[in-house]
Structures are given as C-alpha cells and as structure tokens.
PAVEX-269867 format. One line per field, with one value per residue (C-alpha): residue in three letters; x, y, z. Coordinates in Angstrom, 3 decimals. Layout:
<vofis>
aa: c(ALA	...)
c1: c(X	...)
c2: c(Y	...)
c3: c(Z	...)
</vofis>
This chain:
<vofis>
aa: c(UNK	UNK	UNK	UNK	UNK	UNK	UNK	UNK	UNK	UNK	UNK	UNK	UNK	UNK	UNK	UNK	UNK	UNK	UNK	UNK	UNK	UNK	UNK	UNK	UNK	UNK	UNK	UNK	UNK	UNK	UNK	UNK	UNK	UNK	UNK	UNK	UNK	UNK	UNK	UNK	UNK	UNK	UNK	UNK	UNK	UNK	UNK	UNK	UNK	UNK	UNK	UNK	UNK	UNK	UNK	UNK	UNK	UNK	UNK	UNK	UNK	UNK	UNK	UNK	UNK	UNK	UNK	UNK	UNK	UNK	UNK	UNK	UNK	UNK	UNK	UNK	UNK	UNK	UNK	UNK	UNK	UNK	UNK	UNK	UNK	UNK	UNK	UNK	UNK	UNK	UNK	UNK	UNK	UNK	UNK	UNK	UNK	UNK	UNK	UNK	UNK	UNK	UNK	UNK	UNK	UNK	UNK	UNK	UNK	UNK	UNK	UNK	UNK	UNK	UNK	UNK	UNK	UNK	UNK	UNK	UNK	UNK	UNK	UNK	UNK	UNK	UNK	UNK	UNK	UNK	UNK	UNK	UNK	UNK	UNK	UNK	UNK	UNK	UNK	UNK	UNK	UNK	UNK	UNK	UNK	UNK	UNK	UNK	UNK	UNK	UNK	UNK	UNK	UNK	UNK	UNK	UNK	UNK	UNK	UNK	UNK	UNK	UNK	UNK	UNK	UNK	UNK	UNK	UNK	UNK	UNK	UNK	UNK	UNK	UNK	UNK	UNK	UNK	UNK	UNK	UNK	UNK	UNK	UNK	UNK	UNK	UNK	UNK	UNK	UNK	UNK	UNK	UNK	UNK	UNK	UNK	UNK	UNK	UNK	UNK	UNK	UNK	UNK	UNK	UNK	UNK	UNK	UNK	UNK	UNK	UNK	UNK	UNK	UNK	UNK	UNK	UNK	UNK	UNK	UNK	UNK	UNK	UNK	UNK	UNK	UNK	UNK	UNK	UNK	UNK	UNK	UNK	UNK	UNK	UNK	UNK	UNK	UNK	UNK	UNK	UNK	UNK	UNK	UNK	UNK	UNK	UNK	UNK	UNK	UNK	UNK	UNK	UNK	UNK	UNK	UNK	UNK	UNK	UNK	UNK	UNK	UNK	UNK	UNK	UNK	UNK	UNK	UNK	UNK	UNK	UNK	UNK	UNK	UNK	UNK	UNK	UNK	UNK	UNK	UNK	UNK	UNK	UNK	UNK	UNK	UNK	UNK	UNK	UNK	UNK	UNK	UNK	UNK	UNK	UNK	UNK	UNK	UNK	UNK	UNK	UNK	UNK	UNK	UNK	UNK	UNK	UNK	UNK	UNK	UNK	UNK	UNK	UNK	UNK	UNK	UNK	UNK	UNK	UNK	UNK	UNK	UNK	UNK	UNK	UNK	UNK	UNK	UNK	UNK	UNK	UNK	UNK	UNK	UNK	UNK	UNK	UNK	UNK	UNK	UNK	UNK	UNK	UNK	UNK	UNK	UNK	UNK	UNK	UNK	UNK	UNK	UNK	UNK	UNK	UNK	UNK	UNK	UNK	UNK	UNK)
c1: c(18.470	18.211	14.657	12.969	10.152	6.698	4.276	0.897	-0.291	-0.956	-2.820	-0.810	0.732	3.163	5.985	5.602	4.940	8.141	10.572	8.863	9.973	13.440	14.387	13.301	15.381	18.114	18.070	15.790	13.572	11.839	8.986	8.084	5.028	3.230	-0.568	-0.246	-3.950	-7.007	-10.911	-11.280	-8.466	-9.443	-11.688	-8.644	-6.131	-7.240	-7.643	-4.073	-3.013	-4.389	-1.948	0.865	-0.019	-0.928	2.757	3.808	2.688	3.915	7.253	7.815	8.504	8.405	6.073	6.410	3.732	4.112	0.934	-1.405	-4.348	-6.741	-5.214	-5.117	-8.958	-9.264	-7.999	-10.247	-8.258	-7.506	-4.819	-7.650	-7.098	-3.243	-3.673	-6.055	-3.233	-0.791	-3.184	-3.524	0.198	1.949	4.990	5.188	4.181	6.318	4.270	2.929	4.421	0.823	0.327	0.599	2.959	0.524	-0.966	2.559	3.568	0.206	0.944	4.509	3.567	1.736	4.320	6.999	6.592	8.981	9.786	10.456	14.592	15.058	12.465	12.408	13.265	14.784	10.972	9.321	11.688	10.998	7.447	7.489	9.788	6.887	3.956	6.118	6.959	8.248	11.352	12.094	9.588	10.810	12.670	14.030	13.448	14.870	13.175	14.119	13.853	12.988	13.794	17.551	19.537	17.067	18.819	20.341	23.910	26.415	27.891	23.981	22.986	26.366	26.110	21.445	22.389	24.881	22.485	19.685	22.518	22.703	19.102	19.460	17.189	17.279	18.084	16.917	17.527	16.901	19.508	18.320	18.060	18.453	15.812	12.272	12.605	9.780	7.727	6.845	10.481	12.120	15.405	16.174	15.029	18.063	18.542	21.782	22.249	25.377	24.522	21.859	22.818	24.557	25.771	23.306	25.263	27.817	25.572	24.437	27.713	28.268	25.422	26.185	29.678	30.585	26.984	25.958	22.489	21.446	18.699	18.507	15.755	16.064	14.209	13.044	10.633	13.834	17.469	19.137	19.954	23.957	22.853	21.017	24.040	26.370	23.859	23.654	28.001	28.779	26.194	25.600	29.748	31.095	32.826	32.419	31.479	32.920	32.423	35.750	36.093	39.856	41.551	42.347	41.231	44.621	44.182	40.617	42.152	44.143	41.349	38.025	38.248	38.286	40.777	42.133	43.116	46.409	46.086	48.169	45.698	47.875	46.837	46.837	45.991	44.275	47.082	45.751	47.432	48.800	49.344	53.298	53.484	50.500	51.999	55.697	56.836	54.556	56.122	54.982	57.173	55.983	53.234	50.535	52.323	50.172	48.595	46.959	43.535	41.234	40.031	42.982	43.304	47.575	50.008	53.522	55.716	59.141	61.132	59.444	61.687	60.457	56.930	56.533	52.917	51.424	48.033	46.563	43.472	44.219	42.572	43.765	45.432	49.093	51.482	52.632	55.261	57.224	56.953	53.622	50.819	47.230	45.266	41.833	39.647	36.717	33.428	32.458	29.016	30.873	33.798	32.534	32.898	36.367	36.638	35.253	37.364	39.471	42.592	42.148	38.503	37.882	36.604	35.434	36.102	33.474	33.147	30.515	29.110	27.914	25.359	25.587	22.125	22.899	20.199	17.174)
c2: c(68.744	70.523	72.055	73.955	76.756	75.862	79.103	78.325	81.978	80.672	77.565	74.319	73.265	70.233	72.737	72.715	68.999	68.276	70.493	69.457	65.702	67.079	68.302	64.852	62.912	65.822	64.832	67.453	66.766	69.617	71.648	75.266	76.879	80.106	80.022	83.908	84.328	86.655	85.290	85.786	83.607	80.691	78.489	79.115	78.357	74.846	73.860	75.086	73.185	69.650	68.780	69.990	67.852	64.872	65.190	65.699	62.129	60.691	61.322	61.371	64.995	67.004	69.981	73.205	75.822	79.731	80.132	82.607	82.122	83.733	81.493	78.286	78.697	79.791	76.069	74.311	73.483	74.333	74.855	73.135	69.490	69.251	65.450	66.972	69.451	66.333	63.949	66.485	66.494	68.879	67.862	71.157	74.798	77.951	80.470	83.885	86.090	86.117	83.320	82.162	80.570	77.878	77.322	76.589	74.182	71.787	71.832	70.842	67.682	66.711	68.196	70.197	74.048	76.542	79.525	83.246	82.539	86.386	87.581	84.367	86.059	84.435	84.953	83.285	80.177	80.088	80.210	77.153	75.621	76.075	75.341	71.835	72.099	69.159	70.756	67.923	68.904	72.524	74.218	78.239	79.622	83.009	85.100	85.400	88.998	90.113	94.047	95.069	95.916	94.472	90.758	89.724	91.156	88.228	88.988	89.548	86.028	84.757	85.775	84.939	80.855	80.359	81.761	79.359	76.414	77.295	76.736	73.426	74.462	73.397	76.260	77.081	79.484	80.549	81.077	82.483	80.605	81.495	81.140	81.608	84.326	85.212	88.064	91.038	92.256	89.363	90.548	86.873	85.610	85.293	85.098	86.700	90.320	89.179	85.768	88.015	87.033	84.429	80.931	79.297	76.167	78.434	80.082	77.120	75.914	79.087	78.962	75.707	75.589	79.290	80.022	77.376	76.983	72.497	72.777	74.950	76.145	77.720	80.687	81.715	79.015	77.621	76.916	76.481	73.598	74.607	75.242	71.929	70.055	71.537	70.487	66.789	66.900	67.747	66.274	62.665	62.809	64.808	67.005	70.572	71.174	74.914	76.257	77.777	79.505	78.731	81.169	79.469	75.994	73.993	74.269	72.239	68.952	70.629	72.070	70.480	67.206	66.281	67.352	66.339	69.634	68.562	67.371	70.144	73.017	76.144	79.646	81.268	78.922	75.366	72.843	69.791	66.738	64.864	67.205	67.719	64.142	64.009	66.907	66.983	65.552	67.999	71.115	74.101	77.486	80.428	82.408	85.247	85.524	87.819	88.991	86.186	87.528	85.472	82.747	82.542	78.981	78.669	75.824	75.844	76.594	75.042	77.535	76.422	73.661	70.209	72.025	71.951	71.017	72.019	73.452	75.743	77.768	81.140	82.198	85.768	88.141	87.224	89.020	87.987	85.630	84.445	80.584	80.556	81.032	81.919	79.571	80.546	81.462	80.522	82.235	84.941	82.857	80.491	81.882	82.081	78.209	78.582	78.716	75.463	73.152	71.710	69.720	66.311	67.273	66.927	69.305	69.348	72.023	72.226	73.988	76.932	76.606	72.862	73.956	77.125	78.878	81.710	84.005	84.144)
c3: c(83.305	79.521	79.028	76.477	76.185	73.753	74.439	73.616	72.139	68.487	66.981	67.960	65.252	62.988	63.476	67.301	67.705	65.471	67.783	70.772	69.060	68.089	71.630	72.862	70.594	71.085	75.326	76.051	79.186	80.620	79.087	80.083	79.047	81.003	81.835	82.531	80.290	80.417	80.704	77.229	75.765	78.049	75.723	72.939	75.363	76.593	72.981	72.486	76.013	74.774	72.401	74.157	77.510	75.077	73.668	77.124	78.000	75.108	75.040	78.849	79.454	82.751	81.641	84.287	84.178	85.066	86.625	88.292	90.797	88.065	85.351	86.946	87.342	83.697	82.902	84.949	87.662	91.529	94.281	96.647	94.564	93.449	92.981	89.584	88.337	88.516	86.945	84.357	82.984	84.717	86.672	88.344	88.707	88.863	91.188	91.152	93.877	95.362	96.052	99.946	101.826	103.273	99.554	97.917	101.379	100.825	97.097	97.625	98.553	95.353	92.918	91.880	93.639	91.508	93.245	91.969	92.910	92.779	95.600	97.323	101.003	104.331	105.959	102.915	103.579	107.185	106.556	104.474	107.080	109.745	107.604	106.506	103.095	101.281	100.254	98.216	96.270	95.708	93.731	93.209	89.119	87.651	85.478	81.519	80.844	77.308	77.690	76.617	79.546	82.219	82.744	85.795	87.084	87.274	90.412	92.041	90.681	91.876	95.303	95.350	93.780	96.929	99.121	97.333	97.059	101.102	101.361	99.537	96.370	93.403	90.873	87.466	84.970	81.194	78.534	74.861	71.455	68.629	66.321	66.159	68.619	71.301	70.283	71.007	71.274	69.589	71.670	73.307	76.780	78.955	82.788	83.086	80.306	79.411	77.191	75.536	71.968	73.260	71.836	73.742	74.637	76.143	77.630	79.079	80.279	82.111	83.868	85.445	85.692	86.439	88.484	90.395	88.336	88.126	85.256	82.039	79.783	76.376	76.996	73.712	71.390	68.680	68.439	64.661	63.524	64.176	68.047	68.606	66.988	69.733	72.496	71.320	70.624	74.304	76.327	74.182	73.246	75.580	72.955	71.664	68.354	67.114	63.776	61.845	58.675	56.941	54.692	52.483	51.653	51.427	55.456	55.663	56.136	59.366	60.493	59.942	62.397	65.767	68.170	71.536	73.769	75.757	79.622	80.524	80.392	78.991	79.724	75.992	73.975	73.418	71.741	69.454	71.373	68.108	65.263	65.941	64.983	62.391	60.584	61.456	57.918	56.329	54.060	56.091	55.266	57.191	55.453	57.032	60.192	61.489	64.774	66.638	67.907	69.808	68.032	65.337	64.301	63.436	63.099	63.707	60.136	60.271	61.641	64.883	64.582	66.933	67.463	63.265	62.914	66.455	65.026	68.006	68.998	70.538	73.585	74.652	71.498	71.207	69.058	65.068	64.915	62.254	63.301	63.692	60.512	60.695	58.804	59.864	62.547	64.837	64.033	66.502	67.741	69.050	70.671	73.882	73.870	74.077	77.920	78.056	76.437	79.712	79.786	77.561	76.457	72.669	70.600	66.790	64.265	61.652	59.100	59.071	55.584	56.367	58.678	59.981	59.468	61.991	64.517	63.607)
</vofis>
C-alpha cells in the first residue's frame, strides 16, 4: 500500500483537502496523521481533526493515528471502548511505547495496532502471544526521523524487517517528499539516512524491493508535481518515468519517448530494445565521444557498425569511445531510479523543463 502524511498543526485548509484529493486520484490509500498534542491545543485540534476524518470517509481512505494515552483522551476518546475510535474514522493507531501489552492485545481486535518496529522486543511479542492478540490485526511501523544523520542504518533495518517478516508482521516505513517540507527542520522525514533527499519513488522502490518493507508513507506533507507523476507512471503503467536534459536539441526526438530496456538485463548499461532498427538508416558520425558517467544518455555513431543507432543509458562510469556519442544525460534526482529498470520493463524519458519543479 502507498500512503501519505496530512499533520493537523495549522487551520485545515482548500490546499490540504485538494492533495488529500490528488493522492486519492494518484492511488494513494493510507493517511497518517500524529495526535502527539498538549491540553491546550485540544479544542483547536478536534476542529482541525473534523475535516480530515470527514475526507477520510469520503474518499475511502485508511487514516492511521500516532497516538499517546494523554492525547487520545484530549480527543475525546478511550482505549476502554475501541469500537468508538473505529466508529470515529480511524482505521488504526500507531502506539506510544507506554502503552501496555494487555491494552494494545484487546485493541487489536477492534482495529489496526501499529507497533514502534524498532523497539518492538522478542518479550513484547510473547506477551501479546499470551494475552491473545489478533495478530492479524497488527502491524510493526518505523520511525521518520527529521534530524540529519539520525535515520536508520541499512544493514540494522535489513537485518530488524527479517526478524519482523519472521514474526509475520506487517512492515511499514517512511520515505521523504519533496515539497512542502515538515517544519521545524524542513530537512525531509525518511526511515532509512540514506534516501534523505531522496527521489522519493526510488526511495520507495528500495524500500520494498531491496528491504523487505509491504506499505509506504511519504513522510513529509507534499511531493512536486514531477514526483507524483513518477508514482502514478510505475504503479498505474508499470513504467518509470526519468527526467533527461539533451545537449543539444537535434537529439530530443531520440531521447524524449518511451523505451523498452532489453530482456537480457546487462550489467553497465540499460539498452533501448528497438532503436538499432529505428535508427539504423539514420546519418550518425561520431561527435562528443566523451567519458560516459553515470547517467550519460549515448547512441551508437556509425563506426559501431551493425549496433549504429543502439541509444543506451549508462549505469556504472565507462570510458570515452569513439563509436559511441553522448547526447545527454539523466538529471541527478532521478538517478537513483536507474537500478530499477529490470529486463523488458519500460521506461520514459522526459524532458525536465516540461515539469520539473524541483525540492522544495
């Protein structure tokens, strides 16, 4: 499942509603807010809550709560009657380390129970085990950590999501966006430190293909237009959308189209299936044969002889070489795409000036 983040610490608003609508249309399903509120705010906060479980309803949306013992009270609401907190709107709650074992099993039975997945412990599980938790009903959530230098280790959250894919949980995790970013640091919510800054799609895809993770959240309140795009390409089409830049514009119409990676996945580089035969009657003398860094967009000049034409995306630095010319280059935000494009899976080169709006 794709989710999204709407925090509720300003006036609701026609700006929220309409990305709240966007992500929907965009295959967006699950909503995460936090409840994590003082006595004061509480009056303000409900008021803020209403439209946001209102637009829940509407548009069919599984809304999960960080909550607190104090701030679940603060709303009206109580462990003691879960049946309420479900009638309410909420499809599920991600819990406070305080809260007890026996609490979380009776709720788990009403709705969705969303455990801290990083201090989760083997004596925790067993507890739930012997107090008859509806596992079925529970699930294992990571952090998003907004401090520089303070996400998750890869090789850590490797080794905890088999552990938690050993316990049969369900695992989620945040990845950043990239606009409208989450005060008061404004430094991107990620899971893991390394996709802070991220292309969030491919930040996505690493977390559940490379990490074992089932549901993602963008962690921080917007994606650009340029980031939603990519979402709805690969998961409504199946097909990665990358932004290039060419150098020069005679190479647009080589470029800026879809493309079919071969079936036979090469090492180096990712090879557009039919432009030897698209472009083999085309006049192509060699011309900036230059190093090939990552992310080099070339074709084949004639002096490559039968592979005239082959237009190719370069995945590791190769050296210059006189058959092959540079005609432009992938932009740096979405590069770490690049490992995803498998054997046969298309891929669309766009480019950046149409849409691009960048990190905001």
């Amino acid at each position: 499942m794709k989710g999204f983040s709407i925090y509720l610490n300003e006036e609701w608003s026609k700006e929220k509603e309409d990305y709240v609508n966007t992500m929907a249309d965009a295959g967006f399903t699950g909503i995460f807010t936090s409840l994590h509120i003082s006595e004061d705010d509480a009056s303000m906060y409900l008021r803020y809550l209403k439209p946001l479980l209102q637009i829940v309803e509407k548009r069919n949306l599984k809304l999960v709560a960080d909550i607190s013992g104090d701030a679940i009270k603060n709303i009206g609401l109580s462990y003691t009657n879960p049946k309420e907190i479900s009638k309410k709107g909420f499809s599920g709650l991600r819990m406070d380390d305080g809260i007890d074992m026996e609490t979380i099993a009776n709720l788990s039975h009403y709705l969705t129970v969303c455990l801290n997945a990083s201090t989760l412990t083997e004596a925790n599980y067993e507890q739930l085990v012997q107090k008859n938790a509806d596992f079925c009903n529970i699930e294992a959530w990571h952090n998003y950590y907004p401090r520089p230098n303070t996400g998750l280790d890869e090789q850590w959250f490797y080794e905890r999501n088999k552990w938690l894919n050993d316990k049969g949980l369900k695992i989620s995790a945040f990845v950043p966006g990239d606009r409208n970013l989450r005060f008061p640091l404004y430094k991107t919510l990620p899971t893991l430190e390394m996709h802070r800054y991220q292309n969030p799609l491919a930040s996505s895809l690493s977390l559940t293909q490379e990490y074992g993770v089932d549901d993602v959240y963008i962690g921080d309140p917007g994606l650009s237009y340029q980031a939603l795009q990519q979402f709805i390409q690969y998961y409504c089409y199946k097909s990665l959308l990358i932004h290039a830049e060419s150098v020069d514009k005679k190479w647009n119409a080589y470029i800026y189209k879809e493309h079919k990676n071969r079936q036979d996945l090469s090492r180096d580089v990712l090879r557009s299936e039919q432009s030897i035969r698209i472009h083999k009657n085309d006049d192509l003398p060699p011309e900036n044969t230059v190093l090939r860094e990552r992310g080099s967009i070339t074709i084949d000049n004639e002096q490559y002889n039968r592979y005239k034409g082959e237009l190719q995306i370069i995945k590791r630095e190769l050296p210059p070489d006189k058959k092959v010319n540079v005609i432009g280059h992938i932009i740096d935000n979405d590069l770490p795409l690049l490992r995803f494009i498998q054997g046969g899976m298309f891929f669309t080169l766009k480019d950046k000036r149409e849409d691009y709006d960048g990190i905001r």
